[in-house]
KOLPADO-203537 format. One record per residue: x, y, z of N, C-alpha, C in turn; residue number from 1. Coordinates in Angstrom, 3 decimals, decimal comma. Example, Ala and Ser with C-alpha at 12.3 -4.5 7.8 and 13.67 -1.06 7.14 Angstrom:
KOLPADO-203537
NODE    neast   nnorth      nup   caeast  canorth     caup    ceast   cnorth      cup   i
NODE   13,190   -5,690    7,800   12,300   -4,500    7,800   13,200   -3,300    7,800   1
NODE   12,850   -2,250    7,080   13,670   -1,060    7,140   12,900    0,030    7,870   2
END
This chain:
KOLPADO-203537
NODE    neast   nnorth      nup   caeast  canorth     caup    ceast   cnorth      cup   i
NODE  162,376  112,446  103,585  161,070  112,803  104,115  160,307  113,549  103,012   1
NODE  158,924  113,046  102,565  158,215  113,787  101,927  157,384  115,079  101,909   2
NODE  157,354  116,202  101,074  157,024  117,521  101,432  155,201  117,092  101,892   3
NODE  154,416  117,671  103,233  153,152  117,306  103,197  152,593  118,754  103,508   4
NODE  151,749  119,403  102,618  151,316  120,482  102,929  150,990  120,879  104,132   5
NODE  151,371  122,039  104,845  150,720  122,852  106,585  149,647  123,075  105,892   6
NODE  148,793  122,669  107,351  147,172  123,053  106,870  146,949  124,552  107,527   7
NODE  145,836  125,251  107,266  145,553  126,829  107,771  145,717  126,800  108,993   8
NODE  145,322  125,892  110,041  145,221  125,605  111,801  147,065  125,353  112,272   9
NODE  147,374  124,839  111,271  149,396  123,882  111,487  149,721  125,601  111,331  10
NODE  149,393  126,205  110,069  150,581  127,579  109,489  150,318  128,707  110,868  11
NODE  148,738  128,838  111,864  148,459  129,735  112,346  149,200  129,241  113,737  12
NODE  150,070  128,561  113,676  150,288  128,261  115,124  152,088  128,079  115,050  13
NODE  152,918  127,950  113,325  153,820  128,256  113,180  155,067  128,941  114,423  14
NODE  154,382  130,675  114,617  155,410  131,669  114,977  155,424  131,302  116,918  15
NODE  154,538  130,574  117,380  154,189  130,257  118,409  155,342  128,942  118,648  16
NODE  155,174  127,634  118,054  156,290  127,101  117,697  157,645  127,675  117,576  17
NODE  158,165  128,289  116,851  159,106  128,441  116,199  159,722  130,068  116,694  18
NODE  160,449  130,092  118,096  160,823  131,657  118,241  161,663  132,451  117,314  19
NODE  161,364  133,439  117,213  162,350  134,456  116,271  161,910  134,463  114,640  20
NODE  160,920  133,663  114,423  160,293  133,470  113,254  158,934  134,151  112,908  21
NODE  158,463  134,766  112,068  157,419  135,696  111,745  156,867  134,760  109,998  22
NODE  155,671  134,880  109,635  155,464  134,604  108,208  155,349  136,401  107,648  23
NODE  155,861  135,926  106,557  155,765  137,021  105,410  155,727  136,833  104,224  24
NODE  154,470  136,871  103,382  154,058  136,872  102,040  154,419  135,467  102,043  25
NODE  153,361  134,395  102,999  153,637  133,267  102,987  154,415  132,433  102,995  26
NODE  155,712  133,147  103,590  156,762  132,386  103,889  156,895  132,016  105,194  27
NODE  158,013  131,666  106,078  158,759  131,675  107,303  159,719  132,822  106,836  28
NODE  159,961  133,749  107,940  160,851  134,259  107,653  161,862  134,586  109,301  29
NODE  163,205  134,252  108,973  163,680  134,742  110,328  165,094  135,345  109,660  30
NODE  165,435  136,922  110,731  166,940  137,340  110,453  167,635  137,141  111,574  31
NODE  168,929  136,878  111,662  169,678  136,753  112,490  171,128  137,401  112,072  32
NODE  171,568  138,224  113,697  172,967  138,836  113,200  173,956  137,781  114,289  33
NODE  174,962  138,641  113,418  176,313  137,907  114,217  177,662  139,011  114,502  34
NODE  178,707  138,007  115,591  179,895  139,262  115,599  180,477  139,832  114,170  35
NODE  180,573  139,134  113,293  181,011  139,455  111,958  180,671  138,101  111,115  36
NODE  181,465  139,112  109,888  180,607  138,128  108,788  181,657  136,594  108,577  37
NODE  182,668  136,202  109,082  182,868  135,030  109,507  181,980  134,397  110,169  38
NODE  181,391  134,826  111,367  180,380  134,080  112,101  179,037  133,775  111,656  39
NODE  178,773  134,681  110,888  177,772  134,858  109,935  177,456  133,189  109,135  40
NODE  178,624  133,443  107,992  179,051  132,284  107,449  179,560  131,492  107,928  41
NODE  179,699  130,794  109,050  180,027  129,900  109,752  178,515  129,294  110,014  42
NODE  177,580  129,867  110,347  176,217  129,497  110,581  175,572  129,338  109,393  43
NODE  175,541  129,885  108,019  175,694  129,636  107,184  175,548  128,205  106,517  44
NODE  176,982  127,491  107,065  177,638  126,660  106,670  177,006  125,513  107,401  45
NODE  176,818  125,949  108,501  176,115  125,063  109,342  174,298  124,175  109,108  46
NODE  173,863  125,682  108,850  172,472  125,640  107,946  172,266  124,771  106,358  47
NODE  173,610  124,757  105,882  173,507  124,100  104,353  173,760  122,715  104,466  48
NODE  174,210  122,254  105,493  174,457  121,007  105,794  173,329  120,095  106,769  49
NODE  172,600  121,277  107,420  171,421  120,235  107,736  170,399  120,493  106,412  50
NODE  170,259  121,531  105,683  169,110  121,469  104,775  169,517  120,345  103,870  51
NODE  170,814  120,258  103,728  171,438  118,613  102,731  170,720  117,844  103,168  52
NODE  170,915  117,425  104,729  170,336  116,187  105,028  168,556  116,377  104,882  53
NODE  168,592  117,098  105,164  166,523  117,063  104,475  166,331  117,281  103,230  54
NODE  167,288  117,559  102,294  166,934  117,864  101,098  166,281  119,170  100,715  55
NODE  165,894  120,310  101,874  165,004  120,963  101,527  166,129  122,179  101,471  56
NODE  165,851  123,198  100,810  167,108  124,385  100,897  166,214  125,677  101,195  57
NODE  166,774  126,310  101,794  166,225  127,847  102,192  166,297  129,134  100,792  58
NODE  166,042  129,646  100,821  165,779  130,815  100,105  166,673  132,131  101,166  59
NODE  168,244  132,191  101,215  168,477  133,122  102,150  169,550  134,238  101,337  60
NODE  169,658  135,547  102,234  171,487  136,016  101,667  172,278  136,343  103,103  61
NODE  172,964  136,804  102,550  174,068  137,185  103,748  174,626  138,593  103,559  62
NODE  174,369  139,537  103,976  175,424  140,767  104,058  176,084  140,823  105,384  63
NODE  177,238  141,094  105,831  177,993  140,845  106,614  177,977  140,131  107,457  64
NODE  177,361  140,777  109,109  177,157  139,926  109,859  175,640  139,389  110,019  65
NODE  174,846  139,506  108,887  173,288  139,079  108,937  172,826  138,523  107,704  66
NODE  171,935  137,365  108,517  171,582  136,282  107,569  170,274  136,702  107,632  67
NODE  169,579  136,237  106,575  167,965  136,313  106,326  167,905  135,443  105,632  68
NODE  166,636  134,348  106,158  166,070  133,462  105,951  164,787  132,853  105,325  69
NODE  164,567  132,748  104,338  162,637  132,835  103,595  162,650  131,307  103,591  70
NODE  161,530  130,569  104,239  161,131  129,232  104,016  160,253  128,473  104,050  71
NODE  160,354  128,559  102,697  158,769  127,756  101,689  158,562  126,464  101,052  72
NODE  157,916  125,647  100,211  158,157  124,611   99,651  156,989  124,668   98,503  73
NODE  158,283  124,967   97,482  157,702  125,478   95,874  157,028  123,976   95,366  74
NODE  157,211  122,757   95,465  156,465  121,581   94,924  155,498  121,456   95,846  75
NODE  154,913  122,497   96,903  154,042  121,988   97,402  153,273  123,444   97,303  76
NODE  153,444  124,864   96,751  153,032  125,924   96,879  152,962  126,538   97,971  77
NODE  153,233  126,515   99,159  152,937  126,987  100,372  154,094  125,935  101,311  78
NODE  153,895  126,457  102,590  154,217  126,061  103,886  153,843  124,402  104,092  79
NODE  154,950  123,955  104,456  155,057  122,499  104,528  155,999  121,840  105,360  80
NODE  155,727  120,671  106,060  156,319  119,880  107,221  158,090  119,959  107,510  81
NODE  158,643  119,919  105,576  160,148  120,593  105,394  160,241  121,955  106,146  82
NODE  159,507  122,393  106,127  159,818  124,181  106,016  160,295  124,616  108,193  83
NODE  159,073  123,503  108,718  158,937  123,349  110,326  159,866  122,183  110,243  84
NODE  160,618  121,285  109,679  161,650  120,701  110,065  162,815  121,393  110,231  85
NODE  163,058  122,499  108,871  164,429  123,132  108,694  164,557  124,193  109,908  86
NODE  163,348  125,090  109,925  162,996  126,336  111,027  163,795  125,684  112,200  87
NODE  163,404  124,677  112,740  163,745  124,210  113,657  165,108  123,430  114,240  88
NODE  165,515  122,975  113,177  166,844  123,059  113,208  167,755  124,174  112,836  89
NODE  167,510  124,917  112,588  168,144  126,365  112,239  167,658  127,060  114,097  90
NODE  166,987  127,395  114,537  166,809  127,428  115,850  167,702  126,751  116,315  91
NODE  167,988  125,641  116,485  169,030  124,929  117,467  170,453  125,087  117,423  92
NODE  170,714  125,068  115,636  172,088  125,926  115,391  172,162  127,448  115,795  93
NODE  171,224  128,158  116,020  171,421  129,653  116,380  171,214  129,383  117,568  94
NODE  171,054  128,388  118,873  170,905  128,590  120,525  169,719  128,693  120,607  95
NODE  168,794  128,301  119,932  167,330  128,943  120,262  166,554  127,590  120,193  96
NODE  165,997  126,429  120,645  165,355  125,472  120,563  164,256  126,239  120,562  97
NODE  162,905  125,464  119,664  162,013  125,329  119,441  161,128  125,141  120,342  98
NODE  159,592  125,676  120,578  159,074  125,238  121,855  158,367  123,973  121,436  99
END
């Protein structure tokens, strides 16, 4: 799938879409904790394998049981159709579907 820039009307309607997600300094950004940092990285693991299949990769770290998430698309400068594909499957791996 090709990166297609979010337009200003697509990015302002983002956090409405997408629960547990906020923009910051033009990103997506969402944190999520867990029972420990196995579970942590278990979701993790889970997350790197759907961003494979889109090709698109997150910008995240991990300290124990909490992940933080930044997601942007640098060949496109800004917020892009990848960025609301990945959000959203990362929602579904954390229990949280998308509205």
């Amino acid at each position: 799938m090709p990166a297609q820039p979010l337009t200003p009307a697509e990015i302002a309607l983002l956090c409405e879409q997408l629960p547990g997600w906020s923009l910051q300094e033009g990103k997506l950004h969402r944190e999520l904790r867990f029972a420990d940092f196995s579970e942590a990285f278990g979701f993790m693991t889970r997350v790197a394998l759907a961003a494979e299949q889109l090709n698109h990769h997150p910008e995240w770290s991990n300290v124990w049981n909490r992940v933080s998430l930044h997601l942007t698309t640098h060949d496109c400068g800004g917020l892009s159709n990848l960025d609301l594909a990945l959000a959203r499957r990362i929602n579904a791996l954390a229990g949280q579907p998308s509205a």
